[in-house]
N, C-alpha and C positions, 0 to 999 in steps of 0.2 A: 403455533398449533401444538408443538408438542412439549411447552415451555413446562406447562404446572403439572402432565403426567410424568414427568423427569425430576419436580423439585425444583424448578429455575424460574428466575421472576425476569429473565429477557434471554434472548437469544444467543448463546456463547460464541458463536463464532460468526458473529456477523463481518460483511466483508468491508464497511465502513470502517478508514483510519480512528484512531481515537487514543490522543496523544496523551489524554488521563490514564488510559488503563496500559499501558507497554508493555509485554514481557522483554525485558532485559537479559537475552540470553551472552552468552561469554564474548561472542562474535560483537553484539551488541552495546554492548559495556566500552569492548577495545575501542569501537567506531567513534563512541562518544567521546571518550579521554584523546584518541588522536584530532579530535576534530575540537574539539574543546581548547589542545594546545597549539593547534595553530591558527585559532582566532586569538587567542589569550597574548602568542607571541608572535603576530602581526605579519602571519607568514602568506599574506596576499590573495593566493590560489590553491584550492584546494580540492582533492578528486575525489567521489564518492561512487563507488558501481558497483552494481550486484544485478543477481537477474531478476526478469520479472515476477513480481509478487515475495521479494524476500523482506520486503517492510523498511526500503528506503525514506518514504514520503514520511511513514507512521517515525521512523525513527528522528529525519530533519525538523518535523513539526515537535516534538520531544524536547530537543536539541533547543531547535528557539526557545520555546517556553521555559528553557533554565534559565535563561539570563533575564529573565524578567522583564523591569522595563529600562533596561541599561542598554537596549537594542533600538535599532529600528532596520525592522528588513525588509524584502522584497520578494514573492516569488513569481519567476516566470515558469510557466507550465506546459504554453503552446507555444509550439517550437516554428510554427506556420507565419510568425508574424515578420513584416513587414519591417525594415529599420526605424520608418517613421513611428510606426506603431508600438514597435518597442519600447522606443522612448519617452511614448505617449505612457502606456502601461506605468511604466518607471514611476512618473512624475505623480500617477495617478496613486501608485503603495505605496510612495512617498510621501503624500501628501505636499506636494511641490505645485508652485504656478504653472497651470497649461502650456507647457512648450508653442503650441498652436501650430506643431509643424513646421520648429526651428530646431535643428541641434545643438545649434549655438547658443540659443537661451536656454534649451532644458543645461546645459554642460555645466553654465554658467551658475543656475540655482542648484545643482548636485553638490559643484566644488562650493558653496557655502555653508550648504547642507552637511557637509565634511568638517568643514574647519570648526560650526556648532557642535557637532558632536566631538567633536576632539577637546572643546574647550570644557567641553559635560562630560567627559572622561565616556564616552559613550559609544558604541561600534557600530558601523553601518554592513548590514549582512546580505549579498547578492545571493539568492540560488537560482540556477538554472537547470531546470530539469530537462529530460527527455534530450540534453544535450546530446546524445550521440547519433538526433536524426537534427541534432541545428545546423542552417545553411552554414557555408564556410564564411561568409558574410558578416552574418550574423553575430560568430566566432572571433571574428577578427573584432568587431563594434565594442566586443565586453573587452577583448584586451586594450581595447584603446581607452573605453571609461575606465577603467582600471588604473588610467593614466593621472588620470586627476586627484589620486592619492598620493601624487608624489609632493612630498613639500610637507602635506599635512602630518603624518606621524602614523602612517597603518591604520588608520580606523575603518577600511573598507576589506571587509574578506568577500572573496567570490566562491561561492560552491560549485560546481560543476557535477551534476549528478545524472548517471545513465546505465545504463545494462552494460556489461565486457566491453560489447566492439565499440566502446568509448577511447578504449587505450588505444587498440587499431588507428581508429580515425585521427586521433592524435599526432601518429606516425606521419600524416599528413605531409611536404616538405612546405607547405605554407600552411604550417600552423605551428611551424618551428618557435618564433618567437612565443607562441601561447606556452607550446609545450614546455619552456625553458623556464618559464616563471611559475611552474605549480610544483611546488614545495611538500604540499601532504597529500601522500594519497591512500587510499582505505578500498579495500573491496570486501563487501559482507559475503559472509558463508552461508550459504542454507544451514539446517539443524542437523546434526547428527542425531542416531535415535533416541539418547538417552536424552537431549534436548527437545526432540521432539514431544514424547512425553511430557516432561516437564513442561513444556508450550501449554499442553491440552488439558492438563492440570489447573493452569495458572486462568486459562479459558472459563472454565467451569466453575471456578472458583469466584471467577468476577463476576459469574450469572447469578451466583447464590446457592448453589453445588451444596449439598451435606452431607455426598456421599459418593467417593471417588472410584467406585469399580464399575462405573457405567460400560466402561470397556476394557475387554479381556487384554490379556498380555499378545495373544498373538495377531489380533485384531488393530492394537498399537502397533504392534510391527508390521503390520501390512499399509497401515495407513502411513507409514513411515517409506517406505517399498515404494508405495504409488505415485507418494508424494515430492519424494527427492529430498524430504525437507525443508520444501517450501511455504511457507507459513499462509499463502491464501490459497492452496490448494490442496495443503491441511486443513482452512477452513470449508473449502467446500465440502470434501470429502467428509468431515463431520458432519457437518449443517444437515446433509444429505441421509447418511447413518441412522439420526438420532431424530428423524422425518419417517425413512421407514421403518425403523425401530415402533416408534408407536404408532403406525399404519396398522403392524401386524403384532402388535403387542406385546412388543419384546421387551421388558425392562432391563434389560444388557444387551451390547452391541458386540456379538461375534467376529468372529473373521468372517463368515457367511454372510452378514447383513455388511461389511465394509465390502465385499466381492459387487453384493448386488446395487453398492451405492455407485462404487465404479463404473458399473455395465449403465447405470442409471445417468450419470455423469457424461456415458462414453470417453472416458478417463482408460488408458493401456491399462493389462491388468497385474498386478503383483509381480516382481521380478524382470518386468521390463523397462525401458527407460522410458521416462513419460517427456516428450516434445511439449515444450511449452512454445507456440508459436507465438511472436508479439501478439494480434488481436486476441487468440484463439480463446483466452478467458474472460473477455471483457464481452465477444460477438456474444450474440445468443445460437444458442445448439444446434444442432441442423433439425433435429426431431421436432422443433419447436413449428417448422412451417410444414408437417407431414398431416393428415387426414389422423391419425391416431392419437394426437396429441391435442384434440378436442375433448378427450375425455378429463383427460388432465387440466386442462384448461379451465373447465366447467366448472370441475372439482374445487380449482381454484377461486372461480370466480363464487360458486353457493358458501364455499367458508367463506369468503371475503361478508359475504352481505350476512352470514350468520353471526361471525364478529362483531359486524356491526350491530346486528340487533340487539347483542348483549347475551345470545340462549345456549353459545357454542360450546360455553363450560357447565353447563347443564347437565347431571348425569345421563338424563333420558336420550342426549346426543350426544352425548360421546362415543357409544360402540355402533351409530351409525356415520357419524363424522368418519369413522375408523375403518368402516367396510367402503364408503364411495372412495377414503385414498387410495384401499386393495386395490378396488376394482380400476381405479384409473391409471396404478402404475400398473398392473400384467397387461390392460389397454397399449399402453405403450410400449411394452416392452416384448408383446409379439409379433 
């Protein structure tokens, strides 16, 4: 909606991964070279945590993609599965014959799967994400595949990837033996502010941006304040901005229009600490299932079908486009 009254041919802060566009901040950079040498020098297990939304996934999928086709990886993502299942999954990003609900066969085509790529100078790459809600089970299943790299020459690295109480959970006394075998470990940082900027820059930039004071200095520091430095609640809180920014036709985003994307967000406000609950960014909002949020909704749904007609960029609709989003966000917002 508010892509071509801003100069932008897509969406700058969409909350889709997209391991083309990266910002490589300092935090980001370190992540890559530590994790780059302990695949490089066969260091088996290796830790990755930060909290949620600081660009884990965006940064692993990154990560693979440098090694080109001298990989072949794996990832698991649901942590809910089953042993048989896992192994099932396994066979299935491996491209391996159907274990059919043997361990003993899937183990058996893994460990060949190994010694091939060892003879192709080639690395086999485990990640397991959301690992710090995986059964103890489960935990225990990856240190035993794990096993089957013994003989062949390190060609198998394991990622372990999770929010903090990953390290906790590790503390485990039966996860001793896991804990003893992870060699590298990495926790990313949120942005600091002068990163943060820089983030929302490189954002912009990638939409097609040709003019970089869409937002003021102290409206960057608020959106930095609210944010923690978190880069997908950096994105909302922009997304959100630069939505009622051309609602109410502001061709700059104040501290005023960040204040009112917060209240819009229901995001704490400026100077206090923002709770990131695991779901609380993925649910949808509470306002979404209230009587008020039919205005909104509406809104959404006559741009949707004016999109589609083709008439939305129309000059004759655009300063009515721009009065039903007014009128849907003070809807909401009293």
């Amino acid at each position: 909606m508010y892509t071509s009254y801003y100069g932008l041919h897509k969406n700058p802060f969409d909350l889709a991964p997209n391991p083309s566009a990266v910002f490589m901040s300092e935090s980001h950079q370190e992540a890559i070279s530590v994790l780059r040498y302990g695949v490089i020098d066969r260091k088996g297990f290796l830790l990755l945590t930060g909290d949620v939304g600081t660009g884990k996934t965006t940064l692993l999928q990154f990560f693979v993609a440098s090694f080109g086709n001298r990989i072949r990886y794996c990832l698991i993502s649901n942590p809910t599965l089953s042993v048989q299942d896992f192994y099932q999954t396994l066979a299935e990003e491996l491209s391996l014959p159907s274990p059919g609900g043997s361990k003993a066969r899937f183990l058996q085509e893994f460990k060949k799967l190994l010694a091939d790529c060892q003879q192709r100078d080639e690395r086999v790459i485990l990640i397991i994400d959301e690992a710090h809600v995986l059964p103890l089970k489960l935990l225990e299943e990856v240190r035993l595949l794990a096993n089957q790299d013994n003989g062949v020459g390190g060609v198998l690295s394991v990622f372990l990837v999770g929010q903090p109480e990953l390290n906790q959970r590790l503390t485990d006394p039966q996860l001793l033996a896991l804990r003893q075998r992870i060699a590298t470990r990495y926790h990313l940082e949120p942005f600091d502010r002068d990163t943060t900027v820089a983030y929302i820059s490189f954002r912009l930039r990638q939409a097609g941006a040709s003019r970089f004071d869409l937002f003021t200095a102290p409206a960057l520091s608020l959106i930095h304040k609210a944010s923690r430095g978190v880069p997908r609640v950096i994105n909302l809180i922009c997304g959100q901005a630069l939505l009622t920014g051309f609602a109410d036709g502001r061709p700059v985003i104040n501290v005023g229009t960040i204040r009112e994307s917060i209240k819009d967000l229901r995001l704490p406000g400026a100077g206090r600490r923002l709770p990131l609950p695991r779901k609380s960014l993925l649910a949808p909002p509470a306002w979404l299932f209230t009587t008020r949020a039919r205005a909104m909704l509406g809104a959404g749904l006559l741009l949707s079908l004016l999109l589609v007609g083709g008439i939305l960029w129309q000059p004759e609709y655009l300063q009515q486009t721009k009065e039903l989003l007014q009128a849907a966000r003070a809807l909401v917002r009293s």
